[in-house]
Every structure is written in C-alpha cells, then in structure tokens.
C-alpha positions in Angstrom: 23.4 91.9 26.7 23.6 95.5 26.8 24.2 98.0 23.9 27.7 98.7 25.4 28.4 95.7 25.8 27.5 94.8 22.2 30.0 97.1 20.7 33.0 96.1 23.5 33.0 92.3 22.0 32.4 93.6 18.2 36.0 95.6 18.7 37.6 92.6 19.8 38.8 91.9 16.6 41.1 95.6 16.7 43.0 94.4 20.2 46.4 93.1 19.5 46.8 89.2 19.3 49.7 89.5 22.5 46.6 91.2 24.8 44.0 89.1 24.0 46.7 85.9 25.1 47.1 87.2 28.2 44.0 87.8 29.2 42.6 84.3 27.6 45.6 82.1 28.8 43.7 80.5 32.1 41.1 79.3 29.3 43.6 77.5 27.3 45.6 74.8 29.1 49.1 74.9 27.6 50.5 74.8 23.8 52.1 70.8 24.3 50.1 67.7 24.9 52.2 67.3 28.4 50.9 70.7 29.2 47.7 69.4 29.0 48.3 66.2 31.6 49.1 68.6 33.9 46.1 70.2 34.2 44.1 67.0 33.8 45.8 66.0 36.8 45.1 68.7 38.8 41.6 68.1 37.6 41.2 64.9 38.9 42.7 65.8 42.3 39.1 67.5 42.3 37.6 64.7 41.9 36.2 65.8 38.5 37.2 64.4 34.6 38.6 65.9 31.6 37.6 65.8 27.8 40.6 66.7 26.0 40.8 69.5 22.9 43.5 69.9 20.4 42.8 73.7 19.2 42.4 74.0 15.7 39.6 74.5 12.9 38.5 75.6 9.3 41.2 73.4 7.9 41.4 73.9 4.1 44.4 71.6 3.0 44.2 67.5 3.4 47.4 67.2 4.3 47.0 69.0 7.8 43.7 67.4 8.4 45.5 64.5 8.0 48.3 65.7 10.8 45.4 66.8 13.0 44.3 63.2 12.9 47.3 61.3 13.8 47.9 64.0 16.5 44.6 63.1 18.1 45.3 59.0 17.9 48.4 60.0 19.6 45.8 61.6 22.2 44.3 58.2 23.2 47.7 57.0 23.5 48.8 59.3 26.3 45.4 59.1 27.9 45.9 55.2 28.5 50.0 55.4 29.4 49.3 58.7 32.1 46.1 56.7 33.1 43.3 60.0 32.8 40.5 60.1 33.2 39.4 61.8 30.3 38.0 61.3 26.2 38.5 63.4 23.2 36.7 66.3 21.4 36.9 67.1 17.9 35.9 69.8 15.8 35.2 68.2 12.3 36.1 71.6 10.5 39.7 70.7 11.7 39.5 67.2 10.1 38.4 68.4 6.8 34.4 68.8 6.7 34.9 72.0 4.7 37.3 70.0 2.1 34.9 66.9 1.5 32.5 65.4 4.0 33.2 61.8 3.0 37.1 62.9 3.5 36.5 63.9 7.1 33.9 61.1 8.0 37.3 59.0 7.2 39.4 61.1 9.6 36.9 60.5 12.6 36.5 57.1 12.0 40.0 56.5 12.2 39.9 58.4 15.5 36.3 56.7 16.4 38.2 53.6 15.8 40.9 54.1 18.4 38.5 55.4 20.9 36.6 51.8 20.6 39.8 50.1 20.6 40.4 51.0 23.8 37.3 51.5 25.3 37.7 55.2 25.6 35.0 57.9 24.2 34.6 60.3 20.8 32.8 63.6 21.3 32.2 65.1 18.2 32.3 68.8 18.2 29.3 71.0 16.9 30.6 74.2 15.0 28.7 77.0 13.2 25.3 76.0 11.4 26.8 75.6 7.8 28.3 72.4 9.3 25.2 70.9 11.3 24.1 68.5 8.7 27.2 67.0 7.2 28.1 66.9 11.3 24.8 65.2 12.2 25.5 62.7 9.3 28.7 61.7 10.4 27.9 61.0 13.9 25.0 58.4 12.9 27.5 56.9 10.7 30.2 56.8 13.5 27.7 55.6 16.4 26.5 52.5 13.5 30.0 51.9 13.1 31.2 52.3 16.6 28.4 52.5 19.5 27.4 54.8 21.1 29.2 54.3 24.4 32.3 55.0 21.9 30.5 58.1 20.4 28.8 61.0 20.9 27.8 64.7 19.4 27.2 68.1 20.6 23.7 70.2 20.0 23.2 73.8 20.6 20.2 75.4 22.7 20.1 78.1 20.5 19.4 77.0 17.2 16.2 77.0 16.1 16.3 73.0 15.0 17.6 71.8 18.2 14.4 69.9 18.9 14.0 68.5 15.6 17.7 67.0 15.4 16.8 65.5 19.0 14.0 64.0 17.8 15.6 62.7 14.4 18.4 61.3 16.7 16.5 59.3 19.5 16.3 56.1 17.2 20.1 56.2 18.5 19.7 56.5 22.1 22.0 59.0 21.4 25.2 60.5 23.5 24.7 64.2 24.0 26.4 67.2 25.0 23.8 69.5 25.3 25.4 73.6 25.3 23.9 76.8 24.6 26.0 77.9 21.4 28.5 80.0 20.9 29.1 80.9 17.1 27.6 83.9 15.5 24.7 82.6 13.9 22.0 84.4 12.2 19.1 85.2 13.2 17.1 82.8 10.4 18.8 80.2 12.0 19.0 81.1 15.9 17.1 82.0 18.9 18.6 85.3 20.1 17.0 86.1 23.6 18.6 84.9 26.4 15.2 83.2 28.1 14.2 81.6 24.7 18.0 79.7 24.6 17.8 78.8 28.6 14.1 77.1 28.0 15.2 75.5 25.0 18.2 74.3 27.0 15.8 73.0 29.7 13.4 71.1 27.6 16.3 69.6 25.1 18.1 68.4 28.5 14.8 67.1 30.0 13.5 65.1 26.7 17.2 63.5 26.0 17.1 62.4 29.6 13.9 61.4 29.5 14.2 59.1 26.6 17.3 57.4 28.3 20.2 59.3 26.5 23.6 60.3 28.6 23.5 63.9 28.1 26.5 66.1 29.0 24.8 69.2 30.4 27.2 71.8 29.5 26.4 75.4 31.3 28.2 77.4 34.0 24.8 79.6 34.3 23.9 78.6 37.7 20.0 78.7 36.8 20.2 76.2 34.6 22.7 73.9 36.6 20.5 74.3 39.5 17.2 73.2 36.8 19.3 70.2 36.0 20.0 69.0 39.1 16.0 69.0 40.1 15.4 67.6 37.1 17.2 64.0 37.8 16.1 64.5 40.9 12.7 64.0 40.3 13.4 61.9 37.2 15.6 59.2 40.1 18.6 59.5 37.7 21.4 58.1 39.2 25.0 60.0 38.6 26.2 57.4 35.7 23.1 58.7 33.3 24.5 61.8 33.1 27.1 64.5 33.8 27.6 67.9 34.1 30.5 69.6 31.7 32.3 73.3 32.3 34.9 74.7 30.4 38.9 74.5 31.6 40.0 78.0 33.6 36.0 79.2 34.5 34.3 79.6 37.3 36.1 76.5 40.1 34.0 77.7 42.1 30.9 75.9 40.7 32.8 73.2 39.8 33.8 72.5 43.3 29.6 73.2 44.2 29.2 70.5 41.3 31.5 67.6 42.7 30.4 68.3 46.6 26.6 67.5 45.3 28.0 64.4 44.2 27.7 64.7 40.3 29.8 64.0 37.6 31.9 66.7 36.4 34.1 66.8 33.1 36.3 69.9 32.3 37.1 70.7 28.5 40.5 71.1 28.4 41.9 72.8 25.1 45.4 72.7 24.3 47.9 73.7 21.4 49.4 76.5 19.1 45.8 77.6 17.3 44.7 79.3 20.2 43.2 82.3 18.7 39.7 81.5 17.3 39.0 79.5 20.8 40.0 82.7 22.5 37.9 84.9 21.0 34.5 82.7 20.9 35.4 83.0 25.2 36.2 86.5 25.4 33.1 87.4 23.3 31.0 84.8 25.3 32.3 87.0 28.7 31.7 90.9 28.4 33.3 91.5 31.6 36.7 90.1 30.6 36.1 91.9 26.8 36.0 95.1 28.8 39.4 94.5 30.2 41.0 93.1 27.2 40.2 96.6 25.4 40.9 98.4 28.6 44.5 96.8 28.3 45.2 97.9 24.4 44.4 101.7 25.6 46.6 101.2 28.1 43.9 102.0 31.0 43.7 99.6 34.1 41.6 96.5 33.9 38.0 96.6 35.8 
C-alpha cells in the first residue's frame, strides 16, 4: 500500500457518516432481516450460499447482548421458514466477550444450541487480537458441546500465531474460515507485508486441509483463490471438504468464475442498523473506493 494511500484511509474517520453510507451501501445488505432474504435469494439464483451477519459489536451493557442474542435465534428461525441456504456468523464482542467471557460463552451457546437443533451451522466471528484467546476458548467449548458440523471459528493470515492456534486446534478436526484480517493490529502481534500474510494464508489453508478440516477459504485476491483451487486439486478434494467464501456486494465477477469451476461458494451477508464500524473496516480494506469517499466530502467527482 502506497504512502498516499496510507493517509486517504487514515482520514476516513473526518468524512461525514451520510458519505461514507453511500458509498458502503452495496456492502451491507439492508437494515431489516427481510432485507437480508432478499439478497440471499438472489444469491442462491447464482447457485452460491449465504452466511448471514447481524451488524453489531463492542457491546458493553448485558442487556443488549442479551437482545443481540434472541435476534440471532430468531435468525435460524427465518432461515428454516424461507428455506436458505445459509448459517450464521457472530462476532462475540457483540454478545458480551468484553463484559465477561463466561457471560458471552452463555450467549453462543444458546445460539450454538439452536444451530444443532436444527441442523444448521455457527461461525464464530474472529475480531481484533485482544479477543483471540477468550474467542479460541469459547469455540472448543462450543464444538465439545455442540460438534463440529454445528460449529466453527474464524483465524486470521496475518497474525503472527496463526500457525500455532492451527496446531493447538487440530485435536478438533476443526471448522475453519481461514481470512487474511482486517483489524488494525499491531505490529508485535501481526505480519504487515502483503507477501508474508498471502504465504501464511497459503500454508494455514494447505495444513487445515491437509489434516482433514472444512476450511472456508475466504479471499477475493485472485492469487490466492487461483493457489486454492490447485491445491485440492492435487490434494483430490472433492467440493464438500471445503468452500470458498467472499463478502456480500464485491467483486460478482469472481464469484460467478468461482461457481462456473464448480466450487462451493458462500457470500457474507451483513445486515442491520450498526452499519458503521463494518463500513469502515471495507472502505479501509479498499483504497480505491477510500479515494472516492473523500473525493465526495470535498465535493470533487469520484475516480
């Protein structure tokens, strides 16, 4: 990432909330729950699936925790009565990891619970590295509890202990979603360069695979979709070991190059009111649209 584009994304913060909506709406699939089943049915006319993501985090009072929780039992409910094909994400910080872990671990087992109850699937978010342990913790409890065809977790290519938590994990044959990162992590505790994160990436997808976890291989950089899709090529993985996962409103285009190779596809679809901090993590993730956003507060043309 150049200079420039360095100091576009760190002035994000300055551009009115109303610009950086516009410009972020196609990531964000509606603020209603019946928003959402729209777009999940538009993403099964593709022939792809949908994990579905109630937008919300850094929850500091039980009570909404709480809410957040019986909003996302309600989740599993419309996903059997619609009949998607789609599971549920959470991000613990919105169930309460920051108020108490053992507090949260009961809000995702009630939701870990439901998703068992009617065969249906639990990803379990991964948010900034202050939360990776109590995460981590949570997620063997819930696949103990639960299975791990029920549940799974998220790891990130660029922190520095990705390997490690892989290998402290295998014992559970263990669900993954395997993504690059996206939270502004130190450097004591992340990989920075853009090479280091796309080998690590690589090798974590390779070794999961290779000891006989379902990964979810989460990139829209075609490099590394292409390295996945030689890699269970030569392992003879068949398309229900794994599956490829992009983010709702980017890049159809692959998407569509996904699905005609004839591999699984999930979309992460996000929905609700607390669309901000989601917004932000994808304009700072995309320079090019950054440009544009701050383009639009100085009242310039977009690129």
């Amino acid at each position: 990432m150049s200079i420039f584009d360095k100091l576009v994304i760190h002035g994000l913060p300055l551009v009115p909330k109303f610009i950086v909506e516009r410009f972020a709406r196609p990531y964000v699939a509606g603020s209603t729950i019946e928003e959402a089943v729209k777009a999940i049915r538009s993403i099964m006319d593709e022939g792809a699936m949908a994990t579905i993501d109630i937008l919300g985090e850094e929850v500091s009072d039980r009570s909404v925790a709480m809410s957040y929780t019986n909003e996302y039992l309600e989740v599993f409910d419309v996903i059997a009565s619609e009949g998607l094909d789609a599971n549920v994400s959470i991000k613990p910080t919105m169930l309460g990891i920051k108020i108490d872990e053992a507090f949260c671990a009961e809000n995702i087992d009630a939701i870990a619970a439901k998703a068992a109850s009617m065969d249906n699937f639990l990803r379990i978010d991964m948010e900034d590295h202050t939360t990776t342990d109590p995460t981590l913790r949570i997620y063997r409890t819930m696949t103990e509890r639960h299975g791990g065809h029920h549940v799974g977790v998220v790891l990130q290519a660029y922190m520095r202990r990705n390997i490690d938590d892989i290998n402290n994990l295998l014992d559970l044959r263990p669900n993954i979603r395997m993504c690059k990162g996206i939270y502004r992590e130190p450097r004591a505790v992340a990989w920075g360069a853009f090479e280091t994160i796309r080998e690590n990436f690589s090798y974590s997808v390779e070794k999961l695979l290779g000891a006989g976890s379902y990964v979810g291989i989460a990139t829209h950089d075609p490099h590394l979709v292409w390295a996945a899709m030689s890699l269970v090529d030569r392992l003879g993985l068949t398309p229900d070991r794994y599956e490829f996962q992009v983010l709702y409103g980017v890049d159809p285009e692959l998407r569509r190059i996904i699905l005609d190779g004839g591999h699984r596809l999930r979309v992460y679809v996000p929905f609700g009111k607390d669309w901000y901090p989601y917004s932000m993590r994808r304009l700072r993730e995309n320079p090019t649209i950054a440009k544009n956003v701050l383009l639009a507060m100085l009242g310039k043309k977009t690129l």
